[in-house]
Residue frames relative to the residue before (quaternion, step in Angstrom):
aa qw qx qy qz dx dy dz
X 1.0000 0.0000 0.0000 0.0000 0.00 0.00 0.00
X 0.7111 0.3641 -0.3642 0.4787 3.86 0.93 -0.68
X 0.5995 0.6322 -0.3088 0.3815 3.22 1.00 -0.51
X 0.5996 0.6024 -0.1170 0.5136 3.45 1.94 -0.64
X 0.2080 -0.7400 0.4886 0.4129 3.37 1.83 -1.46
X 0.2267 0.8764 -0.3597 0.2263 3.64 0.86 0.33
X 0.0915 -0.6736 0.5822 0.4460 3.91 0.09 -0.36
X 0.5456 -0.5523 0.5830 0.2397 3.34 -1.27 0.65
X 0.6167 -0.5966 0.4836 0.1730 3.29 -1.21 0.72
X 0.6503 -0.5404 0.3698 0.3851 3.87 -0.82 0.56
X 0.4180 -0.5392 0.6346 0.3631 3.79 -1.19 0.22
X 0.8483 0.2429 -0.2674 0.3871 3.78 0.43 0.07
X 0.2957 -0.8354 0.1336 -0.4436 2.55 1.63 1.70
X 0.0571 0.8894 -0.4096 -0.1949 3.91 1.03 0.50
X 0.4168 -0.6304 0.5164 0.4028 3.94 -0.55 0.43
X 0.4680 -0.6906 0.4833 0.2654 3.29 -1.76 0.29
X 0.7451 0.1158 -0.1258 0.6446 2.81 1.42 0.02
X 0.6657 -0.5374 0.4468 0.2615 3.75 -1.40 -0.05
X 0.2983 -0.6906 0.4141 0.5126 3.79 -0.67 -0.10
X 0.7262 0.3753 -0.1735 0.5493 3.79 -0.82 0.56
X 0.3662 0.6065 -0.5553 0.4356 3.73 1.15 1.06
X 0.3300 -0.7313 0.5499 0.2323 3.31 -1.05 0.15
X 0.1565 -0.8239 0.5376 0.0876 3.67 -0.21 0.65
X 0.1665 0.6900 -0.6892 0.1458 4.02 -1.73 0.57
X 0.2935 -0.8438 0.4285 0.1353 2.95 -1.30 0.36
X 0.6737 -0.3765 0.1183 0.6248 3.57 -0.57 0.82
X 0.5778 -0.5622 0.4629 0.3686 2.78 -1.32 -0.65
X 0.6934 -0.4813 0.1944 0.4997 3.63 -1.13 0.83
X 0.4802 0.8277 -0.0950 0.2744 3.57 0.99 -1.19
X 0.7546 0.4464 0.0432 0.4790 2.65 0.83 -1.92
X 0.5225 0.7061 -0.1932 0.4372 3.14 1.47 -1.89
X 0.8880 0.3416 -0.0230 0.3071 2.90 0.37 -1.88
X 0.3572 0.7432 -0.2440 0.5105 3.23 1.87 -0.05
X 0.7503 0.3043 -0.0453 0.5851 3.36 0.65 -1.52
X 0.5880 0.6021 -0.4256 0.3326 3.32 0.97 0.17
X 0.7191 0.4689 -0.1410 0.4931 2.94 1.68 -1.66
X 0.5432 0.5597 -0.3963 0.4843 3.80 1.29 -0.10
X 0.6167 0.4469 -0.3349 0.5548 3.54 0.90 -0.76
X 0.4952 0.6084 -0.3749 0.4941 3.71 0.60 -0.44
X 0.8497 0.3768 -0.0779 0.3606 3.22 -0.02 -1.46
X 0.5427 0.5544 -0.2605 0.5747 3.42 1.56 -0.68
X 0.7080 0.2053 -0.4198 0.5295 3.60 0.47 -0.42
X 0.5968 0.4880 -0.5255 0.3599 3.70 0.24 0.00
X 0.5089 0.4475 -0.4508 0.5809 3.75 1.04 -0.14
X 0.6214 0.5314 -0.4388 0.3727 4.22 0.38 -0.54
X 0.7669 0.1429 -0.1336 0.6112 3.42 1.12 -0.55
X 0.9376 -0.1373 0.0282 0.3181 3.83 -0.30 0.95
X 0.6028 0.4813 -0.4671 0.4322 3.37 1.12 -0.24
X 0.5999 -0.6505 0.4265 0.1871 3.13 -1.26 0.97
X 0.6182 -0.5761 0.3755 0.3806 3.53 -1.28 0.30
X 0.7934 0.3012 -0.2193 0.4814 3.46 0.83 -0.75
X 0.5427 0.3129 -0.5437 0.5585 3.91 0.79 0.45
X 0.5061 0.6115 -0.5474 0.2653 3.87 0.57 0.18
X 0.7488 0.4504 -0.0676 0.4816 3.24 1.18 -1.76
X 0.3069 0.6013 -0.5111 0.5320 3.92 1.82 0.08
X 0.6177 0.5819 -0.3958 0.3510 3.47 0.48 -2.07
X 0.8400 0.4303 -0.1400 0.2993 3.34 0.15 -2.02
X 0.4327 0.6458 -0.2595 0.5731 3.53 1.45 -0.18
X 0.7020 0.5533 -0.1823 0.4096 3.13 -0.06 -1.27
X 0.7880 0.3938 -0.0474 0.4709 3.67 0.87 -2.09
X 0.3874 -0.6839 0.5571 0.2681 3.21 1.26 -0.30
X 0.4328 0.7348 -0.3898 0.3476 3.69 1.28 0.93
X 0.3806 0.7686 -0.4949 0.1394 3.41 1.35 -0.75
X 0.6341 0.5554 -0.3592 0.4004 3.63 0.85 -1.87
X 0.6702 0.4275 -0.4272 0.4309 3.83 0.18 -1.31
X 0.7635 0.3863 -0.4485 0.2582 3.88 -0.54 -0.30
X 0.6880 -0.5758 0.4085 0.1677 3.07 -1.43 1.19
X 0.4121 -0.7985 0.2393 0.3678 3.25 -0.42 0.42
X 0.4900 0.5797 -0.4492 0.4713 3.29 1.86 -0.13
X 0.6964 0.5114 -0.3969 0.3098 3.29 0.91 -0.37
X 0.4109 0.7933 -0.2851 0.3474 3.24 1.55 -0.37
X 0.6874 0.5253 -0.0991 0.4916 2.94 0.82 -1.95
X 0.6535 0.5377 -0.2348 0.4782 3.95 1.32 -0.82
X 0.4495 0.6323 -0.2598 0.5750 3.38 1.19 -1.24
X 0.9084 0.2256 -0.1118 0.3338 3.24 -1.10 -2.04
X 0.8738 0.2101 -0.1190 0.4221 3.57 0.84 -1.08
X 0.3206 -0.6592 0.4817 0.4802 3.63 1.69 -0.46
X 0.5197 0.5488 -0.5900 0.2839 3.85 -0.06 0.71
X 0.5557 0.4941 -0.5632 0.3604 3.17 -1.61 0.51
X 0.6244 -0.4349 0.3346 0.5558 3.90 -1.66 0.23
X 0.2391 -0.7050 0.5931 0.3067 3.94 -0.57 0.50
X 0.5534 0.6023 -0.4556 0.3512 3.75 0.80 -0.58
X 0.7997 0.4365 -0.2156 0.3513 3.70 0.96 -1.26
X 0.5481 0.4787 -0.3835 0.5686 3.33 1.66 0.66
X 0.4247 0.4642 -0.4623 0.6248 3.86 1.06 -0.36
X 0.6818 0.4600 -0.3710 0.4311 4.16 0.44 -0.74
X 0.6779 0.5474 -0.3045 0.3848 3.69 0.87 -0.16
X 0.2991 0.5994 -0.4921 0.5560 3.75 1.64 0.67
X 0.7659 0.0890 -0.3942 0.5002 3.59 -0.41 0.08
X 0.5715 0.2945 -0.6224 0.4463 4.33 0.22 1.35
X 0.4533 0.5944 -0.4959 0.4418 3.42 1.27 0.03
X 0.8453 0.3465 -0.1182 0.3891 3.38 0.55 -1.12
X 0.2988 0.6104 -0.4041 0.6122 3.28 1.93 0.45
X 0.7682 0.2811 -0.2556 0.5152 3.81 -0.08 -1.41
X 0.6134 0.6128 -0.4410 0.2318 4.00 0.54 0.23
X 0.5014 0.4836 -0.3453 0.6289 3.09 2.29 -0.97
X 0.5893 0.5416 -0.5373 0.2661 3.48 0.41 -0.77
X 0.8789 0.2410 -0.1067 0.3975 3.53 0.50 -1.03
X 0.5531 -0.7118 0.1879 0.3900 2.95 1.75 1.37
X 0.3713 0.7080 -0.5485 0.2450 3.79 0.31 0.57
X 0.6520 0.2271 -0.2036 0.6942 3.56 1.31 -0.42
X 0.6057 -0.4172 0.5944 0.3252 3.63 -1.95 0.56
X 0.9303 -0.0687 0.1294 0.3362 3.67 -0.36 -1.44
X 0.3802 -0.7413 0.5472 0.0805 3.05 -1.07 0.46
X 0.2174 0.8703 -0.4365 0.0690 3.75 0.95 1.08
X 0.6979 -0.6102 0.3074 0.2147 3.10 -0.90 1.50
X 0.7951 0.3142 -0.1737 0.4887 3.67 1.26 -1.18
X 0.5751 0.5268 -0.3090 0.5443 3.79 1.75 -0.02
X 0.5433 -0.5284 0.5950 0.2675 3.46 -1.82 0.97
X 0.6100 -0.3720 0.4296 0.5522 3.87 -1.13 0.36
X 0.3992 -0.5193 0.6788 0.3321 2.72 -2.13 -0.43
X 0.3684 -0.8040 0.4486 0.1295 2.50 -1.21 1.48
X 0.3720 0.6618 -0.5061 0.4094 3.71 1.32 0.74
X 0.4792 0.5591 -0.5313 0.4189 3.97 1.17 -0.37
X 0.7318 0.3974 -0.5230 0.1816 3.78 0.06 0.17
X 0.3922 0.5405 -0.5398 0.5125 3.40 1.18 0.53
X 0.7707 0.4174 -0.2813 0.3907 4.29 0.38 -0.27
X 0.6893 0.5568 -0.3172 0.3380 3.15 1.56 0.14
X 0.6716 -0.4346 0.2951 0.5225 3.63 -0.17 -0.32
X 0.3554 -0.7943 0.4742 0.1335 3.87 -0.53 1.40
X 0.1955 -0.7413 0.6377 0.0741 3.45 0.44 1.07
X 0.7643 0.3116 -0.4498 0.3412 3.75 -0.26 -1.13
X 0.8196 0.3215 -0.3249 0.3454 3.90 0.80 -0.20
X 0.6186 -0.5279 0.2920 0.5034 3.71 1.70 1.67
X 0.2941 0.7313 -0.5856 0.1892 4.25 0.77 -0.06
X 0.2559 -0.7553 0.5729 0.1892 3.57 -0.02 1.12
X 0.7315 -0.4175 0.3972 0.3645 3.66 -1.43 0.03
X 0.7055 0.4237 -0.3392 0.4556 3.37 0.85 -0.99
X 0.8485 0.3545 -0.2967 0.2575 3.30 0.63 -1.15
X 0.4745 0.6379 -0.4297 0.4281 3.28 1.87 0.49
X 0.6060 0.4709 -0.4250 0.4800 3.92 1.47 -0.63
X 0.5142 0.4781 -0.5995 0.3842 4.23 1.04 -0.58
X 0.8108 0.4342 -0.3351 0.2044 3.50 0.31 -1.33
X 0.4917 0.7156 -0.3332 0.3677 3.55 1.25 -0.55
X 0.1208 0.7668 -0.6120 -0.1511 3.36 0.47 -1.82
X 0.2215 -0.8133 0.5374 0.0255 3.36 0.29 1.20
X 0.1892 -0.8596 0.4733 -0.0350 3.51 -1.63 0.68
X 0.3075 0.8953 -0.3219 0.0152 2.85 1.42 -0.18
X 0.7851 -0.5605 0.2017 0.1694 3.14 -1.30 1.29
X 0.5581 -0.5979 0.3879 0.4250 3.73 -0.67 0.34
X 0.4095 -0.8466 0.2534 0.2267 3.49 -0.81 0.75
X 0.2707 0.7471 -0.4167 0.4414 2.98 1.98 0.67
X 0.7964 0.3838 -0.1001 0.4566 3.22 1.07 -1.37
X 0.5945 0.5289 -0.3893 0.4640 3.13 1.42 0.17
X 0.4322 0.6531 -0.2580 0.5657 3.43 1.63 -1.20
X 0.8098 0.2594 -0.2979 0.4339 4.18 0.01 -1.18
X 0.5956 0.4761 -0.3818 0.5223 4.08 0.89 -0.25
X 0.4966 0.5565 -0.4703 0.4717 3.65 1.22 -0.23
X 0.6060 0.5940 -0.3701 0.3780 3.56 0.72 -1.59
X 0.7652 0.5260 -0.1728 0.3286 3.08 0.36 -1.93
X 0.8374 0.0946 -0.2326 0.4855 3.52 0.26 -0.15
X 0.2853 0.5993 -0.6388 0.3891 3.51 1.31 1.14
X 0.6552 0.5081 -0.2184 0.5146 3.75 1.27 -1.11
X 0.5247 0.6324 -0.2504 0.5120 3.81 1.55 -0.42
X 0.7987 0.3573 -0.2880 0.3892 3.45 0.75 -0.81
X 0.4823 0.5331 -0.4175 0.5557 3.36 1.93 -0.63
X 0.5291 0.5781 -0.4492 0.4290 4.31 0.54 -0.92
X 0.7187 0.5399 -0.2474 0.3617 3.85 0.44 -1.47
X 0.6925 0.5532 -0.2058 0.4148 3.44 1.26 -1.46
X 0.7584 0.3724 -0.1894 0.5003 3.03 0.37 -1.51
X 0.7031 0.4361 -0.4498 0.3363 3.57 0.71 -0.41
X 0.6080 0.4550 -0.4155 0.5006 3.81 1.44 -0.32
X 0.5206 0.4597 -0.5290 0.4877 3.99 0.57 -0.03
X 0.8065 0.2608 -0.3192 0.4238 3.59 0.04 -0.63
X 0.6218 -0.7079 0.2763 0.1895 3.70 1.26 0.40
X 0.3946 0.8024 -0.2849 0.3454 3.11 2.23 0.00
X 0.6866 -0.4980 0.3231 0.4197 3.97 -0.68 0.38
X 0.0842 -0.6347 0.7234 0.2585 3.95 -0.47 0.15
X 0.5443 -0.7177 0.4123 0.1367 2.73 -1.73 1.20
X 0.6245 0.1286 -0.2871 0.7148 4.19 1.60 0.91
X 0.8060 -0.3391 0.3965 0.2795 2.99 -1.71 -1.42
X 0.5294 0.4502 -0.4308 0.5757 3.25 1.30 0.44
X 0.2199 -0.7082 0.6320 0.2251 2.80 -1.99 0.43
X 0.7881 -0.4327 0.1223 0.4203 3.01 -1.20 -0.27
X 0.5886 0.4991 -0.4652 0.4338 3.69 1.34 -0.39
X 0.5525 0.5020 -0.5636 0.3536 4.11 0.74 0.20
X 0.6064 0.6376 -0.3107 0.3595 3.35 0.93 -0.73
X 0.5819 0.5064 -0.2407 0.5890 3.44 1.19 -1.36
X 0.8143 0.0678 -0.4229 0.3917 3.69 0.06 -0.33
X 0.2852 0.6213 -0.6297 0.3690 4.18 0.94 0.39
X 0.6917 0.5483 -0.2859 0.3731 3.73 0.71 -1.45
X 0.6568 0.6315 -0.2265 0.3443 3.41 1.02 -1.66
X 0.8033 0.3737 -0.0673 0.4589 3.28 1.19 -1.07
X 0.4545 0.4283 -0.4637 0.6284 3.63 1.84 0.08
X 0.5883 0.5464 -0.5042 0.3180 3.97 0.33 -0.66
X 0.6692 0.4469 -0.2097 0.5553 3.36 0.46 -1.73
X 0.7451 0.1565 -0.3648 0.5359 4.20 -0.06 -0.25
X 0.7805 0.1155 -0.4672 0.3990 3.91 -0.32 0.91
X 0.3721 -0.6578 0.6479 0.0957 2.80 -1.34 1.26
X 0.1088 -0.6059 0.7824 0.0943 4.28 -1.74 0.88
X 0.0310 -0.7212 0.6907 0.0431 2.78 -1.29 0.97
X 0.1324 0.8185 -0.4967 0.2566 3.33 -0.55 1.26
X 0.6012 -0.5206 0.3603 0.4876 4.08 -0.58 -0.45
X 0.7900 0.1854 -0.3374 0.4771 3.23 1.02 -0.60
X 0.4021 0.7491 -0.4284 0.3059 3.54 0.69 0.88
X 0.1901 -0.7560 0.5773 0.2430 3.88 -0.55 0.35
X 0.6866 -0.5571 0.3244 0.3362 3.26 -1.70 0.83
X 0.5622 -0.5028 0.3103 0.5786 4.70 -0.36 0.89
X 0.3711 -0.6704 0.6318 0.1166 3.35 -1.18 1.22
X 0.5217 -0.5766 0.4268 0.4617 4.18 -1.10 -0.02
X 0.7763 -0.3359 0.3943 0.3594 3.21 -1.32 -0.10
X 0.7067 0.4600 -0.2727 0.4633 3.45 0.80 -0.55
X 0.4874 0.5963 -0.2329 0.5938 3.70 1.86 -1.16
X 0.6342 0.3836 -0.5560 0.3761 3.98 -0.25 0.24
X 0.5267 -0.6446 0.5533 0.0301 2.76 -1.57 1.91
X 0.0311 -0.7529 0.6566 -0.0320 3.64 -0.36 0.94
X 0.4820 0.7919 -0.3648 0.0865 3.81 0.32 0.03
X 0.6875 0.1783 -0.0342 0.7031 3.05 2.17 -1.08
């Protein structure tokens, strides 16, 4: 964070986690599921149609995984359309997660080479035959768990530094950060006493 120019975050601060939690991450499956719906949602943000959307979702055997706000976007185009066009940088969050990109840098836009690793909608690439060709990897969850930390303390750094009007320290702002966070929360799971049981995609608490 100093190394960023950030303000640093309060000493009273909540932790993300507990000492002695256990931490992991969804499962590959799951990962990759929510990868290819987010995918597929911004390709509805810019031009793909409602009904080669739901072919897509048919086809993958994806229907169950979408959200219902996302539904309603998908099938009918309602909801804020800007705050799904805002969901490319958890798209590119769940890509490091499952190792398709090297890094994840706090002051750089995605890379914009992940659309050659994602699912080819314009050429019908169904879901399965985009997870044979991938061979996903996804990252240890220690290291997914400590880049969680880091920009849990990143998204307070982003805020408080645009309320007070101070330089950010690249080209993101703080809403990329908030959904980088949005999309490490939902893909690691703590399991611990003071932990509840993985909530849905819609259920991640962004407030503190």
């Amino acid at each position: 964070m100093n190394r960023l120019g950030l303000p640093l975050p309060p000493a009273e601060y909540p932790l993300v986690w507990e000492p002695g939690d256990e931490v992991e991450l969804r499962s590959t499956s799951e990962l990759e599921a929510r990868t290819a719906v987010l995918h597929l949602i911004m390709a509805r943000c810019f031009g793909m149609t409602p009904d080669t959307a739901m072919s897509w979702l048919l086809a993958s055997h994806l229907v169950e995984t979408v959200t219902p706000p996302e539904w309603e976007f998908v099938t009918a185009g309602k909801g804020d359309h800007r705050s799904f066009v805002l969901h490319h940088d958890a798209l590119f969050a769940l890509c490091w997660v499952l190792g398709l990109t090297r890094q994840l840098d706090p002051t750089a836009p995605s890379d914009q080479r992940l659309l050659g690793v994602l699912p080819n909608l314009t050429a019908g690439e169904t879901f399965v035959d985009w997870r044979s060709r991938i061979l996903a990897a996804p990252r240890d969850p220690a290291e997914v768990a400590a880049l969680l930390d880091f920009h849990y303390c990143l998204d307070w750094g982003y805020l408080e530094a645009e309320r007070l009007g101070a330089p950010l320290p690249g080209l993101i702002d703080a809403n990329a950060i908030g959904q980088r966070r949005w999309a490490l929360e939902w893909a690691v799971v703590f399991r611990g006493p003071y932990h509840d049981p993985p909530g849905g995609w819609e259920e991640v608490d962004l407030s503190t």
